[in-house]
One Martini backbone bead per residue (centre of mass of N, CA, C, O) as a GRO file, in nm:
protein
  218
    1UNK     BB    1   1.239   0.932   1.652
    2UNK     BB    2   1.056   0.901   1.992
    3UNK     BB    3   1.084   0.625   2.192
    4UNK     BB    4   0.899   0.397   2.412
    5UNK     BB    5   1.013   0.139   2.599
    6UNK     BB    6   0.812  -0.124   2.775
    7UNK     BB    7   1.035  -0.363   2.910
    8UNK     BB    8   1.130  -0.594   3.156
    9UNK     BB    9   1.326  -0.759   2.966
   10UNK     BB   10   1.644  -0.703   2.968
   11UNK     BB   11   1.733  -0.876   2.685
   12UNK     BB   12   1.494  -0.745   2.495
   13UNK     BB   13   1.534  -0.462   2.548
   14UNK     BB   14   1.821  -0.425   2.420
   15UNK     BB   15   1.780  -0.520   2.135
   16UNK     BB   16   1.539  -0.312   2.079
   17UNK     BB   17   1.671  -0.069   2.159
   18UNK     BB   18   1.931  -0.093   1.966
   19UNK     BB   19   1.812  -0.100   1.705
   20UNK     BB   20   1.652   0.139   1.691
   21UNK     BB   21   1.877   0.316   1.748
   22UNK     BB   22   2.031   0.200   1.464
   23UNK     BB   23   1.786   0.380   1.342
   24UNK     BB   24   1.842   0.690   1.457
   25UNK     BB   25   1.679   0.694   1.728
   26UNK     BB   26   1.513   0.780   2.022
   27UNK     BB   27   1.548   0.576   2.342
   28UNK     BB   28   1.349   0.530   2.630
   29UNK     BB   29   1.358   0.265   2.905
   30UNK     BB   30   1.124   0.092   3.066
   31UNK     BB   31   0.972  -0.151   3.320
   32UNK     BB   32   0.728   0.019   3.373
   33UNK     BB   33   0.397   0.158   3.417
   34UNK     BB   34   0.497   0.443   3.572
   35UNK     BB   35   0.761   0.511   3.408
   36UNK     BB   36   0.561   0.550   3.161
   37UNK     BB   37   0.365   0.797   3.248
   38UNK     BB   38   0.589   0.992   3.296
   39UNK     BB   39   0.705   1.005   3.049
   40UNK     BB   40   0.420   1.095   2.916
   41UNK     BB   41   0.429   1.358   3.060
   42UNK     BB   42   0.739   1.472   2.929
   43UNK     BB   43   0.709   1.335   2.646
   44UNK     BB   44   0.646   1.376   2.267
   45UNK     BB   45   0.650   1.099   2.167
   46UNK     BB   46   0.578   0.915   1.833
   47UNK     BB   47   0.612   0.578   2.005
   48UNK     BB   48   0.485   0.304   2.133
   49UNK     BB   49   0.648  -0.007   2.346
   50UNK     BB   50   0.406  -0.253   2.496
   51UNK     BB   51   0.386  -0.448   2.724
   52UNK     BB   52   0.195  -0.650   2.922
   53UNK     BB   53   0.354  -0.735   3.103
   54UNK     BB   54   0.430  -0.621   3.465
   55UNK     BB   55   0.482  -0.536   3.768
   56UNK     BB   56   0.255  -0.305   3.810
   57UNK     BB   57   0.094  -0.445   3.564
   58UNK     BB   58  -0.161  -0.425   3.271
   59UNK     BB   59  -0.124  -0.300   2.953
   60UNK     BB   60  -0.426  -0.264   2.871
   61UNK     BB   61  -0.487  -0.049   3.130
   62UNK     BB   62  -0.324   0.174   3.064
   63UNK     BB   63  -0.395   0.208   2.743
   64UNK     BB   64  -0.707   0.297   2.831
   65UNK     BB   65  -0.618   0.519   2.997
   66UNK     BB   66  -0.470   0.677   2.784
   67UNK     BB   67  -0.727   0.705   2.596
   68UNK     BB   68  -0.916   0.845   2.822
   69UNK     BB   69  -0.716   1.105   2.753
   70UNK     BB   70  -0.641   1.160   2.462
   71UNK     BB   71  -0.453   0.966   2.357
   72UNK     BB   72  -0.244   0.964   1.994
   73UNK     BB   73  -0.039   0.752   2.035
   74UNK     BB   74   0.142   0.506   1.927
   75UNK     BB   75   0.071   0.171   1.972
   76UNK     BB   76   0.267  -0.109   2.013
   77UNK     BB   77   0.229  -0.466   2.125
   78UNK     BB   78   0.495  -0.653   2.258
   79UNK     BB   79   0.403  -1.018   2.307
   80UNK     BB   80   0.377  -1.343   2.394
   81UNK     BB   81   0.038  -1.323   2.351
   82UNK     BB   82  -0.153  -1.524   2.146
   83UNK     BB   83  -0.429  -1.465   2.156
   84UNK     BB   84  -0.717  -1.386   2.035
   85UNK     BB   85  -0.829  -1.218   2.280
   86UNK     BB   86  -0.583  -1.027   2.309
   87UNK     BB   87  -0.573  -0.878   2.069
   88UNK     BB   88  -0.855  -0.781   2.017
   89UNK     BB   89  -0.824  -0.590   2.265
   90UNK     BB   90  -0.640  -0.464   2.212
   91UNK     BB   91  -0.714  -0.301   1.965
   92UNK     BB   92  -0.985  -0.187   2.089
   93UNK     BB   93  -0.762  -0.023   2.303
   94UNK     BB   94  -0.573   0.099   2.072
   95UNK     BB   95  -0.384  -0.058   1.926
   96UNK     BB   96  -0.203  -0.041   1.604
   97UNK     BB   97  -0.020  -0.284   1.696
   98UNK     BB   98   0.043  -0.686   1.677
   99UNK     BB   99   0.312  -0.851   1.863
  100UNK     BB  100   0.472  -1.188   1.894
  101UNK     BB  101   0.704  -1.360   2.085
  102UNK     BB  102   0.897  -1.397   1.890
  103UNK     BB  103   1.075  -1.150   1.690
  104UNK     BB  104   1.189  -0.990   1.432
  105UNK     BB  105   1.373  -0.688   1.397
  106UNK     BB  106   1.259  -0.611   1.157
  107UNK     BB  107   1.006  -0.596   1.169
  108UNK     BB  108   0.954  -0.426   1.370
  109UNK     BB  109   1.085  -0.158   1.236
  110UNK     BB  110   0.832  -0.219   0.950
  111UNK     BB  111   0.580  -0.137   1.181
  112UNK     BB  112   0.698   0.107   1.262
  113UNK     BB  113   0.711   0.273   1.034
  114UNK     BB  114   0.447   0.244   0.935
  115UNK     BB  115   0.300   0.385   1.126
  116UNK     BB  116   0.410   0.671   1.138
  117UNK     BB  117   0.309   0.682   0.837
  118UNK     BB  118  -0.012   0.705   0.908
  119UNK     BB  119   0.036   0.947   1.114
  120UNK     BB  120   0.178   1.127   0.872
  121UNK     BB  121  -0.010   1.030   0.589
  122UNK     BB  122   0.189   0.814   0.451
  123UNK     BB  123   0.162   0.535   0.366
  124UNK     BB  124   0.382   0.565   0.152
  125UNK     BB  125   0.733   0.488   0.098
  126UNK     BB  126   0.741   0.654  -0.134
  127UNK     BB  127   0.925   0.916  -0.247
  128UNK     BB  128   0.967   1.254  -0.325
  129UNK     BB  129   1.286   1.441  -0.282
  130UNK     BB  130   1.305   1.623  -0.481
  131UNK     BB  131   1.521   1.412  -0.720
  132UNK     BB  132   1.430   1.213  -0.500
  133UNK     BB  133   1.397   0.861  -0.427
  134UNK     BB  134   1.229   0.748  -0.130
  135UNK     BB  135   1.273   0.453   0.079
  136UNK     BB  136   1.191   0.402   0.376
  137UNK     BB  137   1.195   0.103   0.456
  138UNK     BB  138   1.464   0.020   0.304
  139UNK     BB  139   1.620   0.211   0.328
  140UNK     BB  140   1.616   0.416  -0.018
  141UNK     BB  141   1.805   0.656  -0.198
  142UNK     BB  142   1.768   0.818  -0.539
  143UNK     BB  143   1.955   0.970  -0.839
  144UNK     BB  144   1.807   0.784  -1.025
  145UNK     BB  145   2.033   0.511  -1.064
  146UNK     BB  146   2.167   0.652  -0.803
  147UNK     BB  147   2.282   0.568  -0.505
  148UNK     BB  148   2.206   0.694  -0.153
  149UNK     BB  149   2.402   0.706   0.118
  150UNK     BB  150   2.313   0.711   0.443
  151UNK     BB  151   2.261   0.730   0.767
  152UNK     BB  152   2.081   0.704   1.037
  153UNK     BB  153   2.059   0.962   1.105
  154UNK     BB  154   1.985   1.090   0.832
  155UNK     BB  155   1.742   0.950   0.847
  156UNK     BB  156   1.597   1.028   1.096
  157UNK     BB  157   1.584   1.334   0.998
  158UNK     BB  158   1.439   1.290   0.716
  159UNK     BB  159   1.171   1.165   0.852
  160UNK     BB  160   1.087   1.426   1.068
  161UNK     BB  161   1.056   1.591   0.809
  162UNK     BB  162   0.824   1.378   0.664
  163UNK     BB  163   0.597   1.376   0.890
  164UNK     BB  164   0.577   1.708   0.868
  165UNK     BB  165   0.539   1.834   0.571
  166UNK     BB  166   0.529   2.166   0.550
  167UNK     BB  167   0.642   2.194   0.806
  168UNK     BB  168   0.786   2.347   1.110
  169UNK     BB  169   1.133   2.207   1.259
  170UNK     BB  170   1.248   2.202   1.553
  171UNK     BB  171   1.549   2.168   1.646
  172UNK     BB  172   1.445   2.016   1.936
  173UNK     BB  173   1.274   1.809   1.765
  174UNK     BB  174   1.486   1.669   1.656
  175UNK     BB  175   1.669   1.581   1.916
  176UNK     BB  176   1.404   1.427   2.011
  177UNK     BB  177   1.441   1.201   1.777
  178UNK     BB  178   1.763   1.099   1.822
  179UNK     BB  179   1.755   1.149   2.179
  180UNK     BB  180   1.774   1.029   2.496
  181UNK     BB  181   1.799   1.038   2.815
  182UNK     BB  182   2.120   1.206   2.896
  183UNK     BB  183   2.224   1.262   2.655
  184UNK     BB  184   2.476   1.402   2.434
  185UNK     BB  185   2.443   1.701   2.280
  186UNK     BB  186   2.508   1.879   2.023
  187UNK     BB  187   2.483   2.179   1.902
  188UNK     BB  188   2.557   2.108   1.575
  189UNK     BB  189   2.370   1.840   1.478
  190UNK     BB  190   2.154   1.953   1.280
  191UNK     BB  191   2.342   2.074   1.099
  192UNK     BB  192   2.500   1.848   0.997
  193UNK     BB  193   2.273   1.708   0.880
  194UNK     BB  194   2.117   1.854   0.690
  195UNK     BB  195   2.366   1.914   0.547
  196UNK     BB  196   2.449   1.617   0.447
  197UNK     BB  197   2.183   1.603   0.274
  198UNK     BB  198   2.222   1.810   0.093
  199UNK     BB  199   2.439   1.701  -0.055
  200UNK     BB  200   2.283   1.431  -0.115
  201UNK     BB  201   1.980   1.577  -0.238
  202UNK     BB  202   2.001   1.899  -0.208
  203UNK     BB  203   2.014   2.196  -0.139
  204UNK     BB  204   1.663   2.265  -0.152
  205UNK     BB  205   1.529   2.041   0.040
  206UNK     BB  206   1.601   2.233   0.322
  207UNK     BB  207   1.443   2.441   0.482
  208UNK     BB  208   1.557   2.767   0.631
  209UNK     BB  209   1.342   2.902   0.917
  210UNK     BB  210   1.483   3.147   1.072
  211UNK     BB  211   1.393   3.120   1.388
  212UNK     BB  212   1.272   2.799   1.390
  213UNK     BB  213   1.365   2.601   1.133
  214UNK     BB  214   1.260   2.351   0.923
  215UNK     BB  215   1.156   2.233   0.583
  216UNK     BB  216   0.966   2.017   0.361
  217UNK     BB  217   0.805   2.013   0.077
  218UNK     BB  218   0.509   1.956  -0.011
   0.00000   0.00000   0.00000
């Protein structure tokens, strides 16, 4: 997943920033709400997390004018404003979601996902995929008794095919939801990781569509 971090606060910028990194995700972090806006017209984001104070503006008024663009990006709101009166205007103005500071960021984690998985249709956390059961928050996959160890990266890959599921994910698309801007991508990274999901969760897993990418079936 390929995340865009709104966040002026240098200290919790980088905590945040670490953590999502930490699992296996692709994170991107302005200070101003000028280059998130350009951000977000660079690239194809898969979620925003946006503080509201910024130096250059309000991220409410951000947040509706994305929204009147016809953007339809999850954005989880993290901020320290714990108004009623402010949270409720939040998720009016289009937020999927909103986290009060100070707070743990295992929850951050389990509300990223949260979102994720409701904009790829999936409620449910736990999947069946090939012979394996795949609990995405707790990122836990059993082969019957047996559990299977996955590293971050290659939970990250297995997350965005399986947001996309029954559909073909572009290597480009993959290595974007893996790397930040200016990160250095190596050429066979999405093949390595590909590679051993297959090994360890069955070689039909993930089918390769020649000159197009990859696909876990519906």
């Amino acid at each position: 997943m390929r995340v865009l971090l709104v966040e002026d606060d240098v200290i919790l910028g980088e905590a945040i920033r670490d953590s999502v990194a930490a699992h296996g995700h692709g994170v991107d972090w302005v200070k101003r709400l000028d280059e998130a806006g350009l951000s977000l017209d660079t690239v194809a984001y898969d979620l925003v997390l946006l503080d509201l104070n910024l130096p250059d503006g309000f991220g409410l008024k951000f947040l509706k004018e994305l929204r009147g663009k016809g953007s339809d990006v999850p954005v989880i709101i993290v901020t320290a404003q714990d108004q009623i009166g402010v949270r409720i205007e939040g998720l009016d103005s289009g937020a999927d979601d909103y986290l009060v500071k100070p707070f743990d960021l295992d929850e951050l984690t389990a509300r990223l996902a949260a979102v994720a998985r409701r904009y790829a249709g999936q409620p449910n956390p736990e999947l069946d995929v090939g012979e394996a059961r795949v609990d995405l928050t707790r990122k836990v996959a059993r082969i019957g008794d047996k559990q299977i160890e996955l590293t971050a990266r290659e939970w990250a890959v297995l997350e965005t095919l399986l947001r996309h599921r029954g559909a073909i994910v572009s290597k480009p698309d993959i290595e974007d939801s893996l790397y930040e801007f200016g990160a250095e991508v190596e050429s066979n990274a999405v093949e390595v990781y590909v590679s051993r999901l297959r090994k360890k969760l069955g070689a039909k897993v993930i089918e390769t569509v020649r000159g197009l990418g990859y696909r876990v079936a519906a």
